[in-house]
ROTORLO-754486 format. One record per residue (C-alpha): residue in three letters; x, y, z. Coordinates in steps of 0.001 Angstrom, whole numbers, plus 524288, in hexadecimal, padded with zeros to 5 digits. Layout:
% residues N
ALAXYZ
...
END
This chain:
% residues 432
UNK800008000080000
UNK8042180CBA7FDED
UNK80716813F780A35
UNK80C5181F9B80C82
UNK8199E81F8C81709
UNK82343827D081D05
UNK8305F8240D82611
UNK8355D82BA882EED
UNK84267829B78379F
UNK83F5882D318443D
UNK84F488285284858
UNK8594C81D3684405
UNK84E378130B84852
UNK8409981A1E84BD1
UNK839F4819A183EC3
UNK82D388206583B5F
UNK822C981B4182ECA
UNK818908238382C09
UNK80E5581C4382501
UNK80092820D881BA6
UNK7F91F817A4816C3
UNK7F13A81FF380C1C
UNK7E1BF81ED280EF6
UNK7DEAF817C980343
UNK7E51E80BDB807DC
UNK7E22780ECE81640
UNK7D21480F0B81165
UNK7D2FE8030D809C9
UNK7D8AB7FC2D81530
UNK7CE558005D81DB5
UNK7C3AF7FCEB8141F
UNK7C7D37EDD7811BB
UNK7C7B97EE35822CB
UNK7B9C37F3EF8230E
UNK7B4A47E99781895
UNK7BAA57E000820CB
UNK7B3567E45182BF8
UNK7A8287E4C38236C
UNK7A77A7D5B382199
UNK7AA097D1B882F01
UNK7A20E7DCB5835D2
UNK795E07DB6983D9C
UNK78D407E88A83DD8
UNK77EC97E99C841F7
UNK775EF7E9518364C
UNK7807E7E39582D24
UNK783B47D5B78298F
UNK790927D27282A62
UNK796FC7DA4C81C6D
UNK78E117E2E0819B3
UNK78F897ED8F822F1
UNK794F87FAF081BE1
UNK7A1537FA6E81B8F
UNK7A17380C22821FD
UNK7995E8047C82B9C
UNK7A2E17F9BA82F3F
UNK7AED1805C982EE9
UNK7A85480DC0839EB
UNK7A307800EF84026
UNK7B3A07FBA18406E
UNK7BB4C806B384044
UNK7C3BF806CD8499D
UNK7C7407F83A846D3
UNK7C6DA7F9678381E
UNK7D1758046B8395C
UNK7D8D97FC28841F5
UNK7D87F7F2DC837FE
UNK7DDBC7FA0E82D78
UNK7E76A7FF0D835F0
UNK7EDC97F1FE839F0
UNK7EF607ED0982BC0
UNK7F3187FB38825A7
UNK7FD5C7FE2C82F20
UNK8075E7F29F82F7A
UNK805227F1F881F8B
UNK8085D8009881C02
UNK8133B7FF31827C9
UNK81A897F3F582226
UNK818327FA1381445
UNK81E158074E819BF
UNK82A8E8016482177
UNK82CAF7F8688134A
UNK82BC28064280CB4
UNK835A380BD08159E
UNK83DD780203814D1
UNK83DAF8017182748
UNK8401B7F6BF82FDF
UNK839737F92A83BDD
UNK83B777F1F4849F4
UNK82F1A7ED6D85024
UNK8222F7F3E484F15
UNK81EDF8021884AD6
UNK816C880A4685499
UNK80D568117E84C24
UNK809AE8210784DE4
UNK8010382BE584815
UNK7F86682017841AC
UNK7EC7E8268A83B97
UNK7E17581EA683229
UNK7D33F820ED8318E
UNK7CA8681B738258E
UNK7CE1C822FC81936
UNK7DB068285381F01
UNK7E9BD8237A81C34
UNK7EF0D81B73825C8
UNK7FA17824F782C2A
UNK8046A81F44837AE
UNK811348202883B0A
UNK818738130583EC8
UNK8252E8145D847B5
UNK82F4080A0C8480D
UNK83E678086084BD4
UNK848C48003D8420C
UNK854A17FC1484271
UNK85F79806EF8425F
UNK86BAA8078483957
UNK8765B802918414B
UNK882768080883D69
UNK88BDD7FE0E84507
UNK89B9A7FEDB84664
UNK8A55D7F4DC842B0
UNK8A11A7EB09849FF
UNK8AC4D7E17D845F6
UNK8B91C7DFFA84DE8
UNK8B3CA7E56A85B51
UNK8BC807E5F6865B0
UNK8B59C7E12D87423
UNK8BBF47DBF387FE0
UNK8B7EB7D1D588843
UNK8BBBC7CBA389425
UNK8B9287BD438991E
UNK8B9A67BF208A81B
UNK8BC7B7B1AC8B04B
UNK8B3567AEC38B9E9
UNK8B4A17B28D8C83A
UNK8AF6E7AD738D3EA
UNK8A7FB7BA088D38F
UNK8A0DA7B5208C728
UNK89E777A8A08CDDD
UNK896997AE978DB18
UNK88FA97B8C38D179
UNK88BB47ABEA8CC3D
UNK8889E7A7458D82E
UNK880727B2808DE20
UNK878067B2748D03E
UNK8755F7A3418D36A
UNK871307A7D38E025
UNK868D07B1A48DB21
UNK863027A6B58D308
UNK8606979D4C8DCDD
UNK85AB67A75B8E661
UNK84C9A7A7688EABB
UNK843967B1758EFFD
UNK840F87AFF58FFAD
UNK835AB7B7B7906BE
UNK83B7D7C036911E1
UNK834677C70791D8F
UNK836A87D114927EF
UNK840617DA65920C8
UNK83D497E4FD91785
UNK83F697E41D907E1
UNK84BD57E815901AC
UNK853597E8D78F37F
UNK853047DA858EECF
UNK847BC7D5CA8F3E6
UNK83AF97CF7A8ECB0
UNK82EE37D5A48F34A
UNK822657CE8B8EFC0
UNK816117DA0A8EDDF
UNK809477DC678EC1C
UNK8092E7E8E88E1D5
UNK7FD5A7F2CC8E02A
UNK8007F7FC208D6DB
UNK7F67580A7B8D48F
UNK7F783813BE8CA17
UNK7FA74823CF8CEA5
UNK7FB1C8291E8C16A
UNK7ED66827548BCBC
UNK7E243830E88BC19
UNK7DB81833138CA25
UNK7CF8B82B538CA44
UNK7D4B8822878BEF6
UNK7E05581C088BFB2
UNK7E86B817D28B44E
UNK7E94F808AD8B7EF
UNK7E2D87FFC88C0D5
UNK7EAE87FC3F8CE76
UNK7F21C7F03F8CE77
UNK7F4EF7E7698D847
UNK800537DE858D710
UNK8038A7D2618DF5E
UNK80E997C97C8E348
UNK818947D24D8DB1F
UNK828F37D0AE8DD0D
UNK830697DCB08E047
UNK83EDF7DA4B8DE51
UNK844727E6958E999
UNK84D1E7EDB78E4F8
UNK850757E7B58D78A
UNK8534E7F08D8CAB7
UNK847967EAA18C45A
UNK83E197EFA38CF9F
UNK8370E7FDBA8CF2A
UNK83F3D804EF8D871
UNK832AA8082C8DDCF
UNK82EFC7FB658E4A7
UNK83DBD7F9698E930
UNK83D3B805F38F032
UNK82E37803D08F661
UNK831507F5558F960
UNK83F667F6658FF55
UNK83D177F63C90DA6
UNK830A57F25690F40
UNK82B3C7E5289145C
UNK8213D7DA769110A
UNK814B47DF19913A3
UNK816427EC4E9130C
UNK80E537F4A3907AE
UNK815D47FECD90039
UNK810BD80AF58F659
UNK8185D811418ED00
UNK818A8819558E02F
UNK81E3A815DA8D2A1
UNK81E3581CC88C6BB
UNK82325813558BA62
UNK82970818CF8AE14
UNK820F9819268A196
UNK8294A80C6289A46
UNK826DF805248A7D1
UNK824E57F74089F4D
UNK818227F3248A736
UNK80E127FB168A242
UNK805877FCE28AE15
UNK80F908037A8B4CD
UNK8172880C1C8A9D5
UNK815AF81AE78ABB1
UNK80D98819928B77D
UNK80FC381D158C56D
UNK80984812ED8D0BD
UNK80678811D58DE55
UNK80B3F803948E320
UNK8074C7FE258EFCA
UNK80F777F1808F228
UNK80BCF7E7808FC06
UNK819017E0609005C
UNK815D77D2059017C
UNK821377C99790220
UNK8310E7CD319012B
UNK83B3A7C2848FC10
UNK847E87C2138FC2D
UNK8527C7BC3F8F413
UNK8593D7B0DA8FA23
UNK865817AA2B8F44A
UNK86A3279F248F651
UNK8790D79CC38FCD4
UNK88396799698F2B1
UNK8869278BEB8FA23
UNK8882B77D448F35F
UNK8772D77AA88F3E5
UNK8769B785E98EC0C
UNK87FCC780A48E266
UNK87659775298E0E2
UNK86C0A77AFA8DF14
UNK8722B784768D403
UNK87778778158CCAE
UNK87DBF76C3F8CCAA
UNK8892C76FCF8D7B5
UNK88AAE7696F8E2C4
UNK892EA7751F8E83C
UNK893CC784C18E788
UNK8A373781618E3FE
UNK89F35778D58D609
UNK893AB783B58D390
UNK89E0B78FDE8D3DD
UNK8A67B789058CBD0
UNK89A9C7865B8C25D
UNK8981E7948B8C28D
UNK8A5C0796B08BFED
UNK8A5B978DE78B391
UNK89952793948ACE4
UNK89C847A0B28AFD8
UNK8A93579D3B8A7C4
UNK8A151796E389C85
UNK898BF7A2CF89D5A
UNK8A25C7AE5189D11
UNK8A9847A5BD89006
UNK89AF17A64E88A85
UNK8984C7B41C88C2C
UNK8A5877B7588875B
UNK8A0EF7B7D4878CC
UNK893A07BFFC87EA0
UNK89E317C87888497
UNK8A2627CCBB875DE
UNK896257CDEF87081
UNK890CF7D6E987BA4
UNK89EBF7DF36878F9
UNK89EB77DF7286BD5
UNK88FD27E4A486AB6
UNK893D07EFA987632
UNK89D7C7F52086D0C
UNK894627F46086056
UNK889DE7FA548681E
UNK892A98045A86CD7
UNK895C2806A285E78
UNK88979807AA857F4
UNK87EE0812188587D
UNK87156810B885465
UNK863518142285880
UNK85BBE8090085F4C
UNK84DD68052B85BF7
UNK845AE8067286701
UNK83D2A7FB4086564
UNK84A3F7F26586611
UNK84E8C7F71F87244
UNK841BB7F51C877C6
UNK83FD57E89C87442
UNK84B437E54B87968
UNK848C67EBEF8883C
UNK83BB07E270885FD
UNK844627D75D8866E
UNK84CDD7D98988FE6
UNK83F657DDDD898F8
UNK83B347D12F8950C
UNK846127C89C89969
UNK847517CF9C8A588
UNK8386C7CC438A82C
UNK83B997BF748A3AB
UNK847E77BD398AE34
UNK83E2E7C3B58B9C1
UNK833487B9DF8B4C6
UNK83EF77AD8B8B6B2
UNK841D47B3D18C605
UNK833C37B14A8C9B1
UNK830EB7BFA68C8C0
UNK823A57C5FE8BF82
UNK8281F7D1818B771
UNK81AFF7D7358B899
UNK81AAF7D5618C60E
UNK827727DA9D8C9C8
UNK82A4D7E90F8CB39
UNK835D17EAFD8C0C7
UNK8379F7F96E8BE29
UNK836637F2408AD83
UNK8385C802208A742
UNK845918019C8AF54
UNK84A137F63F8AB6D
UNK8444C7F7C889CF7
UNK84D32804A789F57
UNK859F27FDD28A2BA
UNK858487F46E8966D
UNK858267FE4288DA6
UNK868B68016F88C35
UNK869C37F24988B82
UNK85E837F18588163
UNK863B57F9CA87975
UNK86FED7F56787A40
UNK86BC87E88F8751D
UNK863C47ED0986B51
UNK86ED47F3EB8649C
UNK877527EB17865F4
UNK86DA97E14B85F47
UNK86CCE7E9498554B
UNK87C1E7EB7D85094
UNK87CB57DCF885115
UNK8723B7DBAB8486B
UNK876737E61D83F12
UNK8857C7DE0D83EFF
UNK87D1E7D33D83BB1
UNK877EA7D8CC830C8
UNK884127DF8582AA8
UNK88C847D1BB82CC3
UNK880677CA4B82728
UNK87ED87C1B983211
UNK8753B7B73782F74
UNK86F5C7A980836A3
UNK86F9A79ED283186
UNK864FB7954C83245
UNK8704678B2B83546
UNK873FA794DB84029
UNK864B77952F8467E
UNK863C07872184698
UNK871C0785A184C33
UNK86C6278FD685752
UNK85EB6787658583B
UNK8653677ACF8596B
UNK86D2E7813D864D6
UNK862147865E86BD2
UNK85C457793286A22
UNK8674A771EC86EE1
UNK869FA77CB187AC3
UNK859B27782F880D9
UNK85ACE76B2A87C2E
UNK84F16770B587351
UNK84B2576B2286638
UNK850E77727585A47
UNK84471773EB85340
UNK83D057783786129
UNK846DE77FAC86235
UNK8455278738854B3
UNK836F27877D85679
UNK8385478EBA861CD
UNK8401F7989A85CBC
UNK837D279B5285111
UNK82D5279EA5857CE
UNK82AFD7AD4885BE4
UNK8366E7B19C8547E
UNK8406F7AC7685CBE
UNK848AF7A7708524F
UNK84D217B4BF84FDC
UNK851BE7B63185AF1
UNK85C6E7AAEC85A45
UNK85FB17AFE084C05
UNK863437BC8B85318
UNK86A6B7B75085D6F
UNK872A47AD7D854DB
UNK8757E7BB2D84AB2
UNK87A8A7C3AB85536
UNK882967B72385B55
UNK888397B81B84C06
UNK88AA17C60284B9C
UNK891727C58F85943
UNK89AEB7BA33854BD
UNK89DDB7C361847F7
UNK8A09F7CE748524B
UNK8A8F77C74185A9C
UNK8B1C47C0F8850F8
UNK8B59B7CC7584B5E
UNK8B5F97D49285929
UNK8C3BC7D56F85FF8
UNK8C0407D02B86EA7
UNK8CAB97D49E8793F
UNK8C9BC7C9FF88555
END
């Protein structure tokens, strides 16, 4: 169809289509959706067909427009990014849309792609990396994390609540910042929720009401959350929380003696399980020796290369490193909807690190593409058969798995930047 388009470059990656569809072709759309309507529609004093088809447009619309508007819109916007010769990342958020029978179909469509990395030489880099022996140090930081492992939660009574603690409360939660009279969300009232005292994931808030206090006591307090707070009930809005304090545990570990070796492993003795440690931290450190170069090597291309960073990248990757920090909470016992995490905090600390990633993703990619690096099939069915062999899994379960949901991409990405890291490091001068 002909359609009328304009592209505008709002920076390096914010890219801005503005889209007519003339009226002619916006009418005829609408027409073949009202006769459609006309066949199926029921109307008082009209068998099914025969109503007018005016009638049937006033009688539908609202959804006749809607209609129109969900088959005329992705069409003219893949036939206008085609025109214009874009990629775009993700979905386009659509402004300044305006259509009403007999009219042109007018929008705008905003959308990020990827930028033009201009990278340096990226051949012959010179990093320096250092294999440090273990120490006994390593082997009681070890230790203490085994501890921390193997630790359980005790109740405690008759001494008030301080940093560390798990306090067990009953939340009720009321709005201050809606109209008087009408209040902009219902109370809530929240039960058996974990409050980790004191930790960096905990509103600062509830440390500072909670330290001190005692089971059984009831505590009010103010706080006012910060408009990206991720759970939506609570972004931008300012509460009044009563907590009732109904149970406070403690963290108890156990001693580093000879049972506890037993019950870590197969030792019989703390002497055979430190020199265990001792061994697989060895293994480890050889192991992450080669991860060592890689994390080097991208530091200094990062540090080299300068480009603007889609948005919608570095936000999808704070989403996933959210959502593995959920997931880790979920595998302690605790509910990340039931625990108070200050989420726009953390979501705020991500952000360097996400972005970090994300362009260094992306000048891997882009050496990729100027060194041609391909897989193989032969290479994805090597990595399968691994995978298979690695959870005693059958190959083909194993592929059918991973071709579900898209997930096969993700191995082909991880085996192409293991290939453009071994192309990096065999030409990169390592100093030990």
């Amino acid at each position: 169809m002909e359609i009328r388009v304009e592209l505008e470059d709002v920076s390096s990656v914010k890219k801005r289509l503005k889209v007519e569809v003339p009226a002619g072709i916006a009418l005829k759309e609408f027409d073949q959706v009202a006769n459609a309507y006309k066949q199926q529609a029921r109307l008082p004093g009209f068998r099914p067909g025969k109503a007018p088809v005016e009638l049937i447009k006033r009688h539908f619309k609202k959804s006749i427009r809607s209609d129109v508007l969900q088959k005329l819109i992705p069409n003219s916007y893949d036939q206008a990014i085609r025109e214009k010769g874009v990629q775009p990342i993700g979905e386009p958020s659509l402004d300044h849309l305006t259509f009403e029978e007999g009219d042109p179909l007018v929008y705008e469509a905003n959308f990020e792609i990827h930028p033009d990395i201009e990278l340096p030489e990226y051949k012959g880099l010179k990093v320096t990396v250092e294999l440090k022996p273990v120490t006994s140090e390593d082997v009681e930081e070890e230790l203490e994390r085994l501890r921390q492992k193997h630790s359980r939660l005790v109740s405690v009574e008759n001494r008030s609540i301080k940093k560390g603690d798990y306090v067990v409360i009953e939340l009720q939660g009321e709005y201050l910042d809606g109209e008087e009279g009408a209040p902009l969300h219902e109370p809530f009232n929240e039960k058996s929720v974990v409050v980790n005292v004191g930790d960096e994931q905990t509103h600062e808030a509830f440390t500072q009401a909670l330290l001190g206090s005692k089971v059984g006591e009831e505590k009010k307090f103010e706080v006012e959350y910060d408009s990206d707070y991720p759970e939506k009930k609570l972004a931008g809005h300012k509460l009044m929380f009563t907590v009732q304090i109904e149970e406070l545990k403690e963290q108890e570990l156990p001693e580093l003696n000879d049972e506890f070796a037993k019950d870590v492993g197969d030792y019989k003795t703390m002497k055979e399980l430190r020199e265990e440690i001792e061994k697989r931290l060895t293994v480890e450190r050889e192991k992450n020796r080669e991860k060592d170069f890689e994390n080097k090597l991208l530091e200094k291309l990062v540090e080299k290369t300068s480009f603007e960073l889609p948005e919608i990248l570095v936000k999808d990757r704070s989403d996933a490193m959210l959502t593995d920090l959920a997931y880790g909470m979920v595998s302690q016992g605790v509910d990340p909807s039931k625990a108070n995490v200050d989420w726009a905090k953390i979501r705020a600390d991500f952000q360097p690190q996400a972005e970090q990633q994300v362009r260094g993703s992306m000048i891997l990619s882009e050496i990729g593409r100027r060194e041609d690096i391909q897989i193989s099939t032969e290479e994805l069915d090597q990595e399968l058969e691994q995978m298979a062999d690695s959870t005693n899994q059958p190959k083909e379960k194993v592929r059918q798995y991973f071709e579900q949901e898209n997930r096969m991409e993700g191995v082909k990405s991880r085996l192409f930047r293991g290939k453009v890291f071994k192309m990096l490091l065999e030409s990169a001068k390592v100093n030990n």
